[in-house]
C-alpha positions as CSV (number, residue, x, y, z in Angstrom):
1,X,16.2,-20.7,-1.8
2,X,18.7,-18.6,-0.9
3,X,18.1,-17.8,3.1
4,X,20.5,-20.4,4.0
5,X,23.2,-18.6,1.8
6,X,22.8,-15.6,3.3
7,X,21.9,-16.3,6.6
8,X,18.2,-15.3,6.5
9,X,15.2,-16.4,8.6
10,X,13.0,-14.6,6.3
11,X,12.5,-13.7,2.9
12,X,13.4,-10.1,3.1
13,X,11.7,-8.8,0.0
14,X,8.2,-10.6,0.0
15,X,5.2,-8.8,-2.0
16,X,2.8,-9.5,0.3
17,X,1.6,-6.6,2.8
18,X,3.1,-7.7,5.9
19,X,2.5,-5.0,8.5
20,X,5.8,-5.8,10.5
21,X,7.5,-5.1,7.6
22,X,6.6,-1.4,7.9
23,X,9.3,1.1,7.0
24,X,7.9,4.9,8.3
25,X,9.1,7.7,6.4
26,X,7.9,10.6,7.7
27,X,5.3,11.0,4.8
28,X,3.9,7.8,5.7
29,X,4.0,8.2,9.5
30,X,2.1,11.4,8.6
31,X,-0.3,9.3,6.8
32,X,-1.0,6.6,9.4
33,X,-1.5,9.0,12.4
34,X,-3.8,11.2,10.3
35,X,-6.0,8.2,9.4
36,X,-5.9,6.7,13.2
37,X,-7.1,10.4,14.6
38,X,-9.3,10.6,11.4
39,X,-10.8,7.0,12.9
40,X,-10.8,7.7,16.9
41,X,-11.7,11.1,16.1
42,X,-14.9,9.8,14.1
43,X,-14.5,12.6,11.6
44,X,-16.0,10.8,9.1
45,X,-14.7,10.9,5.7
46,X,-10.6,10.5,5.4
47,X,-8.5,9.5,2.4
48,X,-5.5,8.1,1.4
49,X,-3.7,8.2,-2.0
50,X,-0.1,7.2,-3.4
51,X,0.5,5.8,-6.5
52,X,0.8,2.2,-7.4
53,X,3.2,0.3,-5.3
54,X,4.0,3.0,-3.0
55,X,2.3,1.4,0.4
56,X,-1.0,2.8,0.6
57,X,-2.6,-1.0,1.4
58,X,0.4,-2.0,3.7
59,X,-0.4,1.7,5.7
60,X,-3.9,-0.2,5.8
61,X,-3.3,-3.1,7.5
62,X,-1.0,-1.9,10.5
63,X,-4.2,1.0,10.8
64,X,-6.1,-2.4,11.1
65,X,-3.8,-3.7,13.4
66,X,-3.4,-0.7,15.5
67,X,-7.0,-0.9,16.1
68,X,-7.3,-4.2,16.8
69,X,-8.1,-4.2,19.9
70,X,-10.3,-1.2,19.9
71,X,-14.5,-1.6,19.7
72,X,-14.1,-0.7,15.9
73,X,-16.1,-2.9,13.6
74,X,-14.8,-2.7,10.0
75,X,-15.9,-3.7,6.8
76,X,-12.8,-3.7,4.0
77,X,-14.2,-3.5,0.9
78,X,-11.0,-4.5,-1.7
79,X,-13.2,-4.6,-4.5
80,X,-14.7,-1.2,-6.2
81,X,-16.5,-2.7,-9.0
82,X,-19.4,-3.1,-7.4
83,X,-23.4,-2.3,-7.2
84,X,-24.8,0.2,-5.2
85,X,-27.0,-2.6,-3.6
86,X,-24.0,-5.1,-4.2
87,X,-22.3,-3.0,-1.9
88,X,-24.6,-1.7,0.6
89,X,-24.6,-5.5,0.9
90,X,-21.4,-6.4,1.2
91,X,-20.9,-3.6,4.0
92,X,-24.1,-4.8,5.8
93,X,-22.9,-8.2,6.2
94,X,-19.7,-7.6,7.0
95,X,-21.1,-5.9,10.0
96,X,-23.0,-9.2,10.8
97,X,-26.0,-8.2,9.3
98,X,-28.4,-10.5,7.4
99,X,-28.9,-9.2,3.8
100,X,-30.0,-12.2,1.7
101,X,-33.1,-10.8,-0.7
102,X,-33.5,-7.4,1.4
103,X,-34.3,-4.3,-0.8
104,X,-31.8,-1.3,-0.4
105,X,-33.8,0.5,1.8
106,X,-34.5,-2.0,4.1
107,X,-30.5,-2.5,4.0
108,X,-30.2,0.6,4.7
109,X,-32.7,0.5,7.7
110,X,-30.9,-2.4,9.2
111,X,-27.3,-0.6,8.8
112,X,-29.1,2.4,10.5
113,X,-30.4,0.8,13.4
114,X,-27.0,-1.0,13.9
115,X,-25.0,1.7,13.6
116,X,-27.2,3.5,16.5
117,X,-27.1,0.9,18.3
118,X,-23.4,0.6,18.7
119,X,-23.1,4.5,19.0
120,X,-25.0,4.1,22.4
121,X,-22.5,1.8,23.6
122,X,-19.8,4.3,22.5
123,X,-18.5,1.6,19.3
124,X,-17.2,2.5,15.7
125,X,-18.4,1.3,12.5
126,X,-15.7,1.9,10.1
127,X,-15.8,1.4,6.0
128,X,-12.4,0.7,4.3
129,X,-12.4,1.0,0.6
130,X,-9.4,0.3,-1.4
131,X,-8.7,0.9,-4.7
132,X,-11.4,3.5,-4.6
133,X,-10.2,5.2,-7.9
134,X,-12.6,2.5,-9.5
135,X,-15.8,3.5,-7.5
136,X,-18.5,4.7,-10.0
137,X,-19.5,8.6,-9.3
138,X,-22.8,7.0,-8.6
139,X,-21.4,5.0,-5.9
140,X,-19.1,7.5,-4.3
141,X,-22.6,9.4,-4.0
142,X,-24.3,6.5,-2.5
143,X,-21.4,6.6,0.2
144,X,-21.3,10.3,0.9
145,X,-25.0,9.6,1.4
146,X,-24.0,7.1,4.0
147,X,-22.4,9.5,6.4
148,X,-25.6,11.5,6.7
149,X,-26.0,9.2,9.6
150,X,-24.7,11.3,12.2
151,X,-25.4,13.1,16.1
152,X,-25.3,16.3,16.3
153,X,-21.9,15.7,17.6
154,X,-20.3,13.0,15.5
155,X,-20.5,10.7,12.7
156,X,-21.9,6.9,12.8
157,X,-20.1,5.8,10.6
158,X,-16.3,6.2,9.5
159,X,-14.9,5.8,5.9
160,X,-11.6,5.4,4.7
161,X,-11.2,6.0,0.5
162,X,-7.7,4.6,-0.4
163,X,-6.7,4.8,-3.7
164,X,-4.3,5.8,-6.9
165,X,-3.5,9.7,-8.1
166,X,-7.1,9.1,-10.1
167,X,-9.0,8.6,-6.9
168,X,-8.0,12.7,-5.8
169,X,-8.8,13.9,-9.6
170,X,-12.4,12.1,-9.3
171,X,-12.8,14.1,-5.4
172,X,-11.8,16.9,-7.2
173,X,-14.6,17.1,-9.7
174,X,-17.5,18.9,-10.2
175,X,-19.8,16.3,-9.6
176,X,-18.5,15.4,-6.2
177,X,-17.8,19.0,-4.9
178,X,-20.2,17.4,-2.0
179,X,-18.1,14.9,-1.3
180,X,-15.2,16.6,-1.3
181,X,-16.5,19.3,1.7
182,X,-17.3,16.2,3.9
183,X,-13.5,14.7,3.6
184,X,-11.6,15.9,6.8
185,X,-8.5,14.7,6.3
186,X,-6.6,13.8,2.8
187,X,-2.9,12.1,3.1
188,X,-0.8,11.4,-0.3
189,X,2.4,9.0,-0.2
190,X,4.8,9.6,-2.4
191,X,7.6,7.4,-3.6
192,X,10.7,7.1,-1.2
193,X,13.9,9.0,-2.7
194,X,17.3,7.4,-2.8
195,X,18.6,7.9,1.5
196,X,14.9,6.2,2.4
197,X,15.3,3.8,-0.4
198,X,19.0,2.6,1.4
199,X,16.9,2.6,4.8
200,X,14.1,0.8,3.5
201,X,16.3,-1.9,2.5
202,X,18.8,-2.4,5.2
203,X,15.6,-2.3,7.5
204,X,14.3,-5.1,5.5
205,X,17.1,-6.9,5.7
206,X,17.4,-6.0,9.6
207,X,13.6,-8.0,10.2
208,X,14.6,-10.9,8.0
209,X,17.6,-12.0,10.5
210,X,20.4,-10.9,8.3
211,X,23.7,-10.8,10.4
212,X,25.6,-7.3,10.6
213,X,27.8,-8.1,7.3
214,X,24.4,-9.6,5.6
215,X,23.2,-5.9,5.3
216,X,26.2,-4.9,3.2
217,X,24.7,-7.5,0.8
218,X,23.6,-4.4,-1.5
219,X,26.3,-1.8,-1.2
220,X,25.6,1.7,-1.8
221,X,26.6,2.4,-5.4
222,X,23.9,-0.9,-5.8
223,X,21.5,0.8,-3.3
224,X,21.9,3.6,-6.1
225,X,21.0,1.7,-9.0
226,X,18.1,0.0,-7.6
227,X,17.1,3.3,-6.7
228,X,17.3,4.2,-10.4
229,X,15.2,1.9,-11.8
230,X,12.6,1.6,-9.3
231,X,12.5,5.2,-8.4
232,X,12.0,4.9,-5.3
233,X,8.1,2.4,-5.7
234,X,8.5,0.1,-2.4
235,X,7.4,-2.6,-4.7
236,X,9.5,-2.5,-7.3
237,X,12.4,-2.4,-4.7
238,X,11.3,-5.6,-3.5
239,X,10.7,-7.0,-7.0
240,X,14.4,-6.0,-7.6
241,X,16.1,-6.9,-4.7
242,X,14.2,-10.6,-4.8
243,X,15.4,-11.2,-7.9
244,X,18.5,-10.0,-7.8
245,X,19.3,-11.8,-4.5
246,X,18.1,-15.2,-6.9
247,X,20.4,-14.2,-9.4
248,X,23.4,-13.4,-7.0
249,X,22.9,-16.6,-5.2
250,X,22.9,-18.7,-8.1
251,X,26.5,-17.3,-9.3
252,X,27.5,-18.2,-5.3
253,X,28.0,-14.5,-4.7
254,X,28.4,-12.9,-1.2
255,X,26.8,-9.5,-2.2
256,X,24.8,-8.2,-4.9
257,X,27.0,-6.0,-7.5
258,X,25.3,-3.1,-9.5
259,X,25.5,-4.7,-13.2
260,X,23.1,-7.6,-11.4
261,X,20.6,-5.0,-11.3
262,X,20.9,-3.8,-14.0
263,X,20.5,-7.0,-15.3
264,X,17.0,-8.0,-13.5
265,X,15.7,-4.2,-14.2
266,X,16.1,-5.1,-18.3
267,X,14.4,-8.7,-17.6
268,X,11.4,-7.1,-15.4
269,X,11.1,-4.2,-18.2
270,X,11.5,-1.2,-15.9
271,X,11.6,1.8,-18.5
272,X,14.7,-0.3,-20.5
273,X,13.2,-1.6,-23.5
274,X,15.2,0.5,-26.2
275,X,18.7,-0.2,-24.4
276,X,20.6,-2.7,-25.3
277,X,20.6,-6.2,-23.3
278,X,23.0,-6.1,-20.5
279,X,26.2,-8.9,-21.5
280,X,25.5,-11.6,-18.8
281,X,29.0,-12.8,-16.6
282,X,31.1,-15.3,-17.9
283,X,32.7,-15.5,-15.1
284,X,31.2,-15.1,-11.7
285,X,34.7,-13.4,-10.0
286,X,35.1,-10.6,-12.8
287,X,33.1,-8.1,-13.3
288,X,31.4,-6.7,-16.6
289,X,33.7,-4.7,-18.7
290,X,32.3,-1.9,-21.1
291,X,28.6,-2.4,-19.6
292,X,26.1,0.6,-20.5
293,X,23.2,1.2,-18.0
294,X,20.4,0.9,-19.0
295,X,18.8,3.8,-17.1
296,X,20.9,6.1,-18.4
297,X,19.0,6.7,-21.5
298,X,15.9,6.5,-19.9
């Protein structure tokens, strides 16, 4: 809607994971190279956590694209409410195998001789599993059991656990102290702070065709504010900016002033429920007067 405004090919601020969207950090370039060794390394177990909406399944998919043309066969499993036979079958077919009314050892005989089968030809079978937090303790067992098929050198089979803060608190338990020995690598993305939050935008804006004077659409005291009420959660910055770019565009404006996001932070109910409504422009050429943010009682 408003591309042509602004002079956009893209949409700048979409939710879905789009891997060429990918702004590094250095805490997520960290991340990615420690699960691509943690892969080609066939290490075994690696993990990945970050909270909600800080990348973790967008770091995912350029790993998946990044191997892309390697021998890797992978199974992504996206949902962690599942069976211990529902997903031994799951994993078995998404390695091509037939499943229908096997038991779970003879699933598990199967996934064995595949596995071997493609070590011999020097190929990876890998095991993504997002939003791991929700795997049962049962089923996290099941999947340590999974790597105990191994060489002497290396491991069949390569798992990725990608999940929220809850996912390290449940490897950190008693009951999985296993587990937890077997994980080689563990990465943790944090939210970005207010400099990466300013790149992460501009860079956005960069991929999406905006001309040079299109990237001053948010200026930095804006930059700042979105900053404040996302703090720093990639999605919420997109959230934000999308619907403050809406907003802006409908009042015909050529950039995107701070009380506008304050504005769209009150109407998406980031942390401003007790403050007051933000007084909506009269007039599109004068600014607010006497505005109270809305953060600053948060």
């Amino acid at each position: 809607m408003y591309k042509e405004f602004y002079r956009l090919r893209l949409n700048p601020f979409e939710m879905t994971p789009d891997p060429s969207f990918l702004f590094l950090t250095r805490r997520h370039q960290e991340a990615l190279m420690a699960l691509y060794y943690g892969v080609h390394r066939r290490k075994g177990f690696v993990a990945l956590t970050g909270d909600v909406g800080t990348g973790k399944t967008l770091l995912i998919r350029c790993l998946l694209r990044m191997l892309k043309d390697s021998e890797i066969a992978c199974a992504y499993v996206f949902n962690s409410r599942l069976s211990t036979l529902d997903f031994l079958h799951y994993v078995a077919t998404e390695f091509g195998l037939a499943v229908s009314g096997k038991t779970k050892g003879e699933v598990l005989q199967d996934l064995r001789k595949h596995l071997i089968e493609r070590h011999q030809k020097n190929l990876t079978n890998m095991i993504v599993v997002d939003d791991a937090q929700g795997l049962s303790i049962k089923l996290l067992e099941e999947i340590r059991l999974l790597t105990n098929l191994e060489t002497e050198q290396e491991k069949l089979l390569q798992i990725l656990l990608v999940g929220q803060p809850e996912l390290d608190e449940k490897l950190d338990s008693f009951e999985l102290r296993q587990l937890r020995q077997r994980i080689a690598l563990r990465s943790h993305l944090e939210p970005l702070d207010l400099e990466e939050t300013g790149g992460y935008i501009r860079h956005r804006l960069q991929l999406a065709g905006a001309p040079a004077e299109a990237c001053d659409l948010f200026a930095e005291e804006t930059i700042a504010r979105i900053y404040r009420h996302s703090r720093g959660v990639a999605r919420l910055i997109n959230t934000v900016c999308e619907s403050a770019l809406v907003t802006a565009f409908a009042r015909q404006l050529t950039s995107v002033p701070p009380e506008i996001i304050d504005e769209v932070a009150y109407d998406l109910r980031l942390g401003v429920a007790s403050s007051p409504r933000p007084e909506r422009r009269k007039n599109n050429d004068v600014a607010l007067e006497g505005h109270r943010d809305p953060a600053s009682i948060v």
